[in-house]
N, C-alpha and C positions, 0 to 999 in steps of 0.2 A: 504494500500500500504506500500510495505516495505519503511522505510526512510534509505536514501542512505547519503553516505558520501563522498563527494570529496577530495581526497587528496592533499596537492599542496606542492610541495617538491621546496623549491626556491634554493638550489643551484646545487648539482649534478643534479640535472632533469633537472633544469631551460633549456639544449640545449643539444643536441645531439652529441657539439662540445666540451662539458668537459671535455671528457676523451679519452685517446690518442685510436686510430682507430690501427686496426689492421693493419696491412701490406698489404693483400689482399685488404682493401677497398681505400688505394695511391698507387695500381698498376699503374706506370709511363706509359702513351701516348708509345705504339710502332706501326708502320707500318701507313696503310690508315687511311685517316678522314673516320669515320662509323657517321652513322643515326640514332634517336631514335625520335620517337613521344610519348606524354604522354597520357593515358585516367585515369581517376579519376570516378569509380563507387559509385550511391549510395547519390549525393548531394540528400537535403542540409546536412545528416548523422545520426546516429543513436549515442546515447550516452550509452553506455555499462558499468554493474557495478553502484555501488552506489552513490545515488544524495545528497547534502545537503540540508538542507530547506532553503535555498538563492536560491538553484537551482533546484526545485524539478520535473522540466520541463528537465530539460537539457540543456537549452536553452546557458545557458553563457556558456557551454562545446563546443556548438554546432559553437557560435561564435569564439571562441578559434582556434578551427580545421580549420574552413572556411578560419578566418584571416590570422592564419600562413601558411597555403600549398599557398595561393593566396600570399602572400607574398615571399614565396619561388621560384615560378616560375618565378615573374617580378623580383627579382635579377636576377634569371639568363637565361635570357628574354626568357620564353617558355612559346610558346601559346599551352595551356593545352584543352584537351576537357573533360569538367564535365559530365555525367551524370544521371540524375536526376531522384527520383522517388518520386513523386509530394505528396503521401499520407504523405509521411514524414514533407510534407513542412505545411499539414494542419489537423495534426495529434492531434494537441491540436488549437482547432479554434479559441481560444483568441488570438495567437501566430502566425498565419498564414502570417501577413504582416512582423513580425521581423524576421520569417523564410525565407517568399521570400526572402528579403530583402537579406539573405546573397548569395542566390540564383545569385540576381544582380550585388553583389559583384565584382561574378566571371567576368561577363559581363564588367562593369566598369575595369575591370585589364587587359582588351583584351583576354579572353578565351573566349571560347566558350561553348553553352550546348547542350547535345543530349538528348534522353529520352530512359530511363531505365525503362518504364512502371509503372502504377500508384503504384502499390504497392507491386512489384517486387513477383511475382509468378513463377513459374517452368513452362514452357511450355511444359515440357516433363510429368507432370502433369496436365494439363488443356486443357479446352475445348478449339478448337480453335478462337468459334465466342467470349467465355468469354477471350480470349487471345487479339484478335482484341480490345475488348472496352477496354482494359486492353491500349494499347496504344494508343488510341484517348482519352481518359483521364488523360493518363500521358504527356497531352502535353495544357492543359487547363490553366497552370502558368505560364507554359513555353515559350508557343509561344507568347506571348502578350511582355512577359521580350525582348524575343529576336527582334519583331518588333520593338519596341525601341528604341533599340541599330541597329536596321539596317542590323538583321539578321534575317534567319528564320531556323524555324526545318525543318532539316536534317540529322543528324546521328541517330541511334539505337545501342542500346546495346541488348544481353539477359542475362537476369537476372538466376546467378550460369551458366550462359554460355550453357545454355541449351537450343538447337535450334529446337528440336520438335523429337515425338518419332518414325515417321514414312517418308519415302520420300515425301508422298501425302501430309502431313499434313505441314513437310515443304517448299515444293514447293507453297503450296496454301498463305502461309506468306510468303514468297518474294515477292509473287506478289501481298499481300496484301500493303506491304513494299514498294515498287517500285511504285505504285499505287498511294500512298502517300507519295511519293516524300522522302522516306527512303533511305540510304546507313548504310548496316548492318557495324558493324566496328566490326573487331576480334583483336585477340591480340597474338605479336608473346613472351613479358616476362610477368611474374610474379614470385610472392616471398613467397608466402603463408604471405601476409602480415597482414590478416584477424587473423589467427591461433597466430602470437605472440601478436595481440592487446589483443587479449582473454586473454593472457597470462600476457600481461602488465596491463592487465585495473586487472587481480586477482591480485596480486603485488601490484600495489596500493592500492589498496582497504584494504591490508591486513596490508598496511604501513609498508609493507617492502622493503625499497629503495634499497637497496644491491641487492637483486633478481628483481629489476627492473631495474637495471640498469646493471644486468648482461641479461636483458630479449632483450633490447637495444643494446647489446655488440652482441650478436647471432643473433639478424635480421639482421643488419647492416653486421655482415660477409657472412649468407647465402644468404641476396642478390649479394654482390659481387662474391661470388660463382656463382648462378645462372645466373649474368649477361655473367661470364667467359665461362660459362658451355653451354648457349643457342648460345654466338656468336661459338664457335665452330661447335657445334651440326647444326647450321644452314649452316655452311661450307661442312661440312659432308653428310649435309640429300639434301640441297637443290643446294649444290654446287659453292654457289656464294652470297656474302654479301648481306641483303637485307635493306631496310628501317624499322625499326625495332619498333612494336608497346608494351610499356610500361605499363601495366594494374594495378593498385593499388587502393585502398581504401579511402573514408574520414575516418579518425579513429583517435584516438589518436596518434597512435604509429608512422607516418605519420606526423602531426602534427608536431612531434617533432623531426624526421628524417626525413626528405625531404631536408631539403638543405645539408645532407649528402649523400640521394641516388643521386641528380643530378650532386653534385662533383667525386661520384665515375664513370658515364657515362663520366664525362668531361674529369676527369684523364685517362681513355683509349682511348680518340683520340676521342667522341661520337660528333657530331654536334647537336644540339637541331632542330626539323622541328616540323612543323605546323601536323593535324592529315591528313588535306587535302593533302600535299605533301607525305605524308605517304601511303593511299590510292592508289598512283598513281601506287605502285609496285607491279607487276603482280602476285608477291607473294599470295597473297591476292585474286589470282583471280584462281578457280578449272583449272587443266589439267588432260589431259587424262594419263601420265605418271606418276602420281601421284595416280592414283586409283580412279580419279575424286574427289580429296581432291586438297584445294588449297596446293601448298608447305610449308606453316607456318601449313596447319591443318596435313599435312604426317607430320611433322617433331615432333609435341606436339604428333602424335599417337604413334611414335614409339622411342621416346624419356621419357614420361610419367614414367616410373618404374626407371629411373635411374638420374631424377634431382635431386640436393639439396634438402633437406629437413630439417624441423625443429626436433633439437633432442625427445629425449624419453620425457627426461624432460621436456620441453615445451609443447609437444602433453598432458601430463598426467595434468598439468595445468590447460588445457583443458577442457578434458574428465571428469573433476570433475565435470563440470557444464553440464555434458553428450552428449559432442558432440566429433565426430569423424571428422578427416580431412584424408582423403586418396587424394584429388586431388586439384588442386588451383581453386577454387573457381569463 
């Protein structure tokens, strides 16, 4: 195995809040109070880029991530919905209760978790009955965490947001879904926030602070872009402000900017809500005047070729470790 090396930069990195924000992300509160719900795909997370032999699990990276976003949200009191994809939590089996464990975290800080299937596969690739065990498996950590606590599973995610390649096949999962007491959850933003972790976790790695922290400067703008860019686009496509669902990552880059993306919702007038009150907008729910797309799914189809995007630069970052990003993830 290769041996990885963690970088840990104690002062420019140490916060997301050391160096001054661009203007776009203190866009000042104008007009209505607006809505955002958060979801977080992907607990308890994957650690990307190189390990040191203190951590050759990932494990203290892994706490690192859990602790700060769970920490970022009870500042600024949002009840978050995690996501979880269980194989990760039991992926090195000596590690499995230190992984729960951050799992419970989330739980312990008032968030909630859904299941993201055991070991997050492409549904538009797979079998459907191996698709089904794929989410009664992915809920084997999970629902015992959440009995607990006094919850039970309830949400789903798809995994690369991919909801099956045919009508039949996904008609037959919802009602597998529903079945088992499932509510699919979509999402009306995202930021390609996956694409700059790539980019930051190369930057470290390579121990160059300067292009990591200009890697931090560009996500943090092209989110608030995107934020500017969707509430619009959602005035435009669907006519009328809705309850807005927030899609992002466990990851590094997240980690260390999260309590700058929910000050930039704040600073535009955003109210924080639960994923439940979110849910409630009909947004979220297919019409006929819509093509039989919910109005968040019309508005991401025909919206798609002209959001924000992360520059050349950062895509080429990338691509060095041979991956392409055409679409948010």
């Amino acid at each position: 195995m290769k041996k990885v090396l963690i970088v840990i930069f104690t002062s420019a990195l140490a916060g997301c809040a050391m160096f001054q924000a661009p203007d776009s992300i203190t866009k000042p509160c104008d007009g209505p109070v607006k809505q955002v719900a958060f979801v977080v795909d992907d607990l308890p997370g994957v650690v990307l880029g190189q390990h040191t032999k203190s951590d050759s699990t990932g494990l203290k990276s892994l706490r690192m991530m859990n602790k700060n976003m769970v920490k970022a949200f009870a500042r600024h009191n949002v009840q978050a919905a995690g996501f979880v994809v269980e194989k990760q939590a039991s992926i090195v089996k000596e590690e499995t209760d230190q992984r729960t464990a951050l799992l419970e975290l989330w739980l312990k800080s008032g968030q909630i978790l859904g299941n993201h299937t055991y070991s997050h596969l492409d549904f538009n690739r797979t079998p459907i009955e191996t698709y089904k065990t794929e989410i009664i498996n992915g809920e084997q950590l999970t629902a015992p965490l959440l009995a607990k606590h006094g919850q039970k599973q309830k949400y789903f995610r798809f995994p690369y947001n991919q909801t099956g390649p045919n009508d039949a096949t996904r008609n037959e999962l919802k009602t597998f879904l529903s079945t088992n007491g499932y509510i699919i959850v979509p999402y009306s933003y995202g930021n390609y926030d996956y694409v700059y972790n790539e980019a930051y976790k190369t930057a470290l790695d390579s121990d160059n602070k300067e292009l990591a922290m200009a890697t931090i400067r560009e996500y943090l703008d092209c989110t608030a872009k995107m934020i500017d860019f969707e509430e619009q686009a959602c005035l435009d496509y669907v006519g009328h402000p809705v309850k807005h669902i927030f899609m992002i990552h466990i990851n590094d880059i997240n980690a260390k900017c999260l309590t700058d993306i929910l000050a930039m919702f704040k600073n535009r007038g955003y109210s924080f809500i639960s994923i439940d009150e979110a849910m409630t907008d009909d947004a979220y729910t297919p019409h006929k005047e819509f093509g039989g797309l919910t109005p968040i799914g019309w508005l991401r189809k025909n919206t798609q070729e002209s959001v924000p995007r992360p520059s050349e630069k950062i895509t080429n970052m990338c691509r060095k470790k041979g991956k392409r990003f055409a679409k948010i993830n």
